[in-house]
Structure formats: structure tokens, C-alpha cells
C-alpha angles and dihedrals in degrees: 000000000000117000093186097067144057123273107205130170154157140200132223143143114257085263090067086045093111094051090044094048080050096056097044085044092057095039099045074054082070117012101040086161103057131101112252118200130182109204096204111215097187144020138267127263115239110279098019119102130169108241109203098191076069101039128071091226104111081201146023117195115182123225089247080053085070131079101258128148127228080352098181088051097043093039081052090064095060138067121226098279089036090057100039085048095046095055091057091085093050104048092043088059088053110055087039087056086043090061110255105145099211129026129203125198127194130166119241097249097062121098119202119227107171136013124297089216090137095055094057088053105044091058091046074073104019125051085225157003135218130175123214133232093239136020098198139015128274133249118179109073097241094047085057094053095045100042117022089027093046091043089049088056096036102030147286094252120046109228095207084102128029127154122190137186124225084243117135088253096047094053082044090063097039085063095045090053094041089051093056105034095051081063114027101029102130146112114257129123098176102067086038098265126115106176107270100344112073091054090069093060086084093054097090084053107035098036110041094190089062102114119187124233112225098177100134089217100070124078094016110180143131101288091060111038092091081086103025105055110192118243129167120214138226084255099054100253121137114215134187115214088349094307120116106257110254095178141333134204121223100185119174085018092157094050136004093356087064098044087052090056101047085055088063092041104069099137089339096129097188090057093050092044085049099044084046092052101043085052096054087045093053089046090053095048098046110137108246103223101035123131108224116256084014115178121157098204094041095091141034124259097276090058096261116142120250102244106225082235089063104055084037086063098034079045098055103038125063093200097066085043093058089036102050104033096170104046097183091067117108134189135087102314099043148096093267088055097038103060094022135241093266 
């Protein structure tokens, strides 16, 4: 593995591969030099391969590549974010023990639009980088209740982005987080855990050498553009709060996320041109040969779908875990006919 350069990657299902090919599209435009890796969080279905000679992934490393222990009970136990979000820690600690010297996460649904320069020379000083959900308070009442409220109940930082050095500290803090997230990595508020991002809110606190990147260019997305309007400029450049973009999130573009966005738009220009633009990206690099809504692990083995009650149950309780080892099966002695396909 190279050491000089960045290793950057993200994770998704085959149903997120267009945002995925978008995002390492936008990010070989600047960064031509850097490591691009696709963690795979599903299988193919039959008669569908990646080509990399077609894709701008330099790798593809499948979930069953990464160190993780009893893998089809503990993948049972998570939905399909869940799952995509669990394996982060994982990956990030192999490609770390691998050799890479610096590791750059982003999630799918980003797409790059200037150069991350800053981000290889801050952790040439700091273990690693986060970047908030929001840069300044709100105002207006609804923008409380959306965005500090709604940091307060997802996390402070959001883990669409994170960038860590093979420091000690750094691969102190990839075990910590693969440790956690191969357990806790769920979604669930009300008991104080949103998949992977709650858990950064210690890292101020546990890992002294965090720092926190405030360039209001980086991490653009919904929940922050109360205070980083979009312009672009004579010369093309699209800037965020008068900052040149670096990159911007659309997540949930296809349902809530969008809506979110086309309540900040109004007669903002830049925001429609980039919305427009992300939509006909994700039309032209939409995988030939994919079922809508395909997730491999998203059904038994008879094609029945896994209800969200039933890896809640074979997740909570040890016993159904001992008893059904392989969860997927299906027929007349296993977990789908135990606890029912209600």
C-alpha cells in the first residue's frame, strides 16, 4: 500500500452505487493522486459485476474482506444504514494497519467541488478532524428546532466526513470507534445512540489531539446553510459563506434530504443549479442491472424481506443468537419461522 498519498474512502449498498461513483467522480477532478477505496456492503445480484477498469474506485473491498468476528450474526443485527455506517470503524482501522498514513472518510452521498488540501496538512499537526453540523448559532425558531435541536439529538459532529492520521493517537481512536461501532452502532435517539455519531461527541474529550475544522466550506449540507448561502462567482467558483466549496452533502437527496433543501432554495440560484446538477449526475451513473431498493442482505433466503422488528429481537437477545447461527436461512426450523413474517 502507499503511505504518500491519501487513502480516502466511503461505504454504501449497490443501491447507493451511483452516489458513490458521483462522489469518487467529483473527488479523482481534484485530488487525481489520492486512494480511492469502495467498502461494499452487499452482493451482487446475479449477472451484475463492478468493472474497475469503468469505475473511478481504485479498490473495492468487500464487508466478508474486514476483521470482523461471527459477520452473518452480527450483519443480521443491522439495517441497511446501520450496517453501511457499522462497517466505517472497521474499515478505517484496516487500511490504517495496512499502512496507509493518512485516512479519509466521506459518506456516498458527498460530491467534491475544489481541492482538501487543508485536510492533508492539518493532520500532518492534529490525530484527527471532524466537522460539525453547525458553525454558528441559530436565530430564527425553526432553525433552532431543525439544527441545534437536531445536532443536540444526532451529534454534534456530523460523521459524514472524518479524516485521521496513523498517529498513536489516531489508531488509538480507530480501535476505540471499531470497537464501538462493531457493537452500538444503531439507530436509536431515544435511548442516546445515532449509529456512528453520538459516539464523537467524546472525542474532544477522550482524544486531545481531535481538532475541529470550521471552514465553512466543508460539509456543506441542509442543516447549515442558514449561515453558508451558496454564490457562484464570475469565475465559476461556487462558494459557501463566501468560501470557496470544498464539498457538500446532499444526504437523503431522493426523499427528506431534498425536501430540506428546496425549503432553503427559494430564489437562491446557486442551490437550484447545484440540486440540478447533482440529479442529472445521479441519472447518468445509475448501475444497469440493479433491482430497485436491492439489498442482498435485506431478505431470507426465500426472498422475504427481514422485517426491522426481527434483527431488533435476534439483536437483543443472546439465546436466538446461539440458537440460529445463520439468520438469513429460511424454511421450517429457522429465525423467519420462529418469530413469524409479520
Amino acid at each position: 500500500m502507499s503511505e504518500a498519498r491519501i487513502h480516502c474512502f466511503t461505504s454504501a449498498s449497490l443501491a447507493y452505487l451511483d452516489r458513490a461513483r458521483v462522489l469518487g467522480e467529483s473527488l479523482r477532478r481534484h485530488h487525481p493522486d489520492w486512494v480511492l477505496w469502495l467498502c461494499l456492503v452487499d452482493q451482487a445480484p446475479s449477472g451484475f459485476r463492478l468493472d474497475l477498469t469503468k469505475e473511478p474506485f481504485d479498490h473495492v473491498l468487500p464487508i466478508d474482506a474486514l476483521d470482523i468476528p461471527d459477520l452473518r450474526r452480527w450483519m443480521f443485527g443491522h439495517d441497511v444504514v446501520e450496517l453501511c455506517t457499522a462497517v466505517k470503524g472497521p474499515m478505517l482501522l484496516h487500511l490504517l494497519s495496512a499502512g496507509a498514513r493518512k485516512v479519509v472518510y466521506l459518506d456516498p452521498d458527498i460530491a467534491v467541488f475544489g481541492r482538501l488540501d487543508e485536510i492533508e496538512a492539518r493532520l500532518d499537526e492534529s490525530d484527527l478532524l471532524l466537522t460539525p453540523h453547525l458553525l454558528a448559532p441559530e436565530t430564527a425558531r425553526d432553525a433552532i428546532l431543525d439544527n441545534e435541536v437536531g445536532a443536540m439529538k444526532h451529534g454534534i459532529f456530523n460523521l459524514g466526513f472524518i479524516a485521521v492520521a496513523a498517529s498513536a493517537e489516531g489508531r488509538r481512536f480507530a480501535h476505540w470507534w471499531r470497537d464501538r461501532l462493531l457493537e452500538f452502532c444503531i439507530d436509536d435517539v431515544p435511548s442516546g445512540i445515532f449509529t456512528d455519531q453520538r459516539w464523537c461527541d467524546h472525542v474532544p474529550v477522550f482524544f486531545p489531539g481531535a481538532d475541529v475544522l470550521r471552514d465553512p466550506g466543508y460539509n456543506v449540507a441542509s442543516w447549515n446553510l442558514t449561515h453558508r448561502p451558496l454564490s457562484i462567482g464570475p469565475d465559476g467558483v461556487i462558494r459557501a459563506a463566501g468560501q470557496p466549496l470544498r464539498f457538500f452533502h446532499f444526504t437523503k437527496f431522493n426523499g427528506v434530504g431534498r425536501r430540506m433543501l428546496e425549503r432553503h432554495a427559494g430564489t437562491d440560484t446557486a442551490l437550484h443549479e447545484l440540486m440540478a446538477w447533482y440529479a442529472n449526475s445521479l441519472a447518468a451513473q445509475a448501475p444497469v442491472g440493479i433491482p430497485p431498493d436491492w439489498w442482498a442482505f435485506g431478505r431470507y433466503a426465500d426472498d422475504q424481506s427481514i422485517p426491522r422488528a426481527h434483527r431488533r429481537q435476534y439483536r437483543a437477545d443472546p439465546q436466538l443468537r446461539e440458537r440460529f447461527p445463520n439468520p438469513f436461512e429460511a424454511g421450517g426450523r429457522s429465525l423467519a419461522a420462529h418469530l413469524g413474517q409479520d
